[in-house]
C-alpha positions as CSV (number, residue, x, y, z in Angstrom):
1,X,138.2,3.5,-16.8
2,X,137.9,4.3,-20.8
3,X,135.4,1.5,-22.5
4,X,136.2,0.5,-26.0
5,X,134.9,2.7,-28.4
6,X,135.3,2.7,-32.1
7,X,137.1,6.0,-33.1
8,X,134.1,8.8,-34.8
9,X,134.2,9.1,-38.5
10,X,132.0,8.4,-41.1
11,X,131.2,4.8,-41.7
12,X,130.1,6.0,-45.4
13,X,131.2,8.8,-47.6
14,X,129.1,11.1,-49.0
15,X,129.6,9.8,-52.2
16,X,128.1,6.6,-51.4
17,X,125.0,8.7,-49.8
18,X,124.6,10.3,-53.3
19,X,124.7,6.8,-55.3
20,X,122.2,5.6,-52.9
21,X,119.5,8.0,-53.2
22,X,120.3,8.2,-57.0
23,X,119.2,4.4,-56.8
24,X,116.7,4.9,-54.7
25,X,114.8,7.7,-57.5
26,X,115.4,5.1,-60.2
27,X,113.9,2.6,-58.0
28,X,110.7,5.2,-58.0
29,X,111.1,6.2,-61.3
30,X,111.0,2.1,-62.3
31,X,114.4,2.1,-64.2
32,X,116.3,0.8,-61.8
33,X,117.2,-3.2,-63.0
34,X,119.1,-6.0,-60.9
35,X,121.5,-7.3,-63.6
36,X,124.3,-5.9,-66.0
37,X,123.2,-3.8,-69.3
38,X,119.1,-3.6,-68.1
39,X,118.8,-7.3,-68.3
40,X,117.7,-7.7,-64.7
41,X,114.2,-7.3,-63.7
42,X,113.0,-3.9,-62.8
43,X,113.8,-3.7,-59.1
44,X,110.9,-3.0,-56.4
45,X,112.9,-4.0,-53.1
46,X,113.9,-0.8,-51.1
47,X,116.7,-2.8,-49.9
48,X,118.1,-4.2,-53.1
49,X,117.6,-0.7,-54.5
50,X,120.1,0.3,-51.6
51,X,122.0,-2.8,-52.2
52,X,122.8,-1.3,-56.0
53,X,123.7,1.7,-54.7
54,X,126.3,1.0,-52.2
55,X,127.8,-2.0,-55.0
56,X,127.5,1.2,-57.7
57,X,129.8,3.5,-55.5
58,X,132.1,0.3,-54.3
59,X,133.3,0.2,-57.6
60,X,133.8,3.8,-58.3
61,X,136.2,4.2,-54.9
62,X,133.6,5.8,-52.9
63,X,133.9,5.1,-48.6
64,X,132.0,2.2,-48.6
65,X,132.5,-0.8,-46.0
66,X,133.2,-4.3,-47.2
67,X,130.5,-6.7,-47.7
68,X,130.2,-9.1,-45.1
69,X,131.3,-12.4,-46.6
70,X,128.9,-15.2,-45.4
C-alpha cells in the first residue's frame, strides 16, 4: 500500500539559498538592518537575518514558499 508522500523537489531554489547566506555575511559584517533604506536597527538575530533573506529573494521571484499567515 503506497503512503502519502509529498512529491521530491526542492522546497527552495537556489536563488533563495544565495540571498540567504548573502544575509547571513551582512548579518556578520553588521550591515545588515531590519527596515526599509537602513532605518532599521542593525540586525543580530540569526533568524531574522534569515527571515530578510528569504523576504529579499520573495520579491525578486526566487522559489521561495509562502509565509505562513497567522
Amino acid at each position: 500500500m503506497p503512503t502519502s508522500k509529498k512529491s521530491g523537489g526542492r522546497k527552495y531554489g537556489k536563488a533563495a539559498a544565495k540571498r540567504v547566506a548573502s544575509a547571513m555575511k551582512r548579518r556578520k559584517k553588521g550591515t545588515l538592518s531590519s527596515g526599509p533604506g537602513g532605518k532599521g536597527g542593525k540586525v543580530k538575530s540569526r533568524k531574522q537575518a534569515i527571515a530578510i533573506g528569504l523576504s529579499e529573494a520573495r520579491k525578486k521571484g526566487a522559489k521561495v514558499p509562502k509565509k505562513k499567515s497567522s
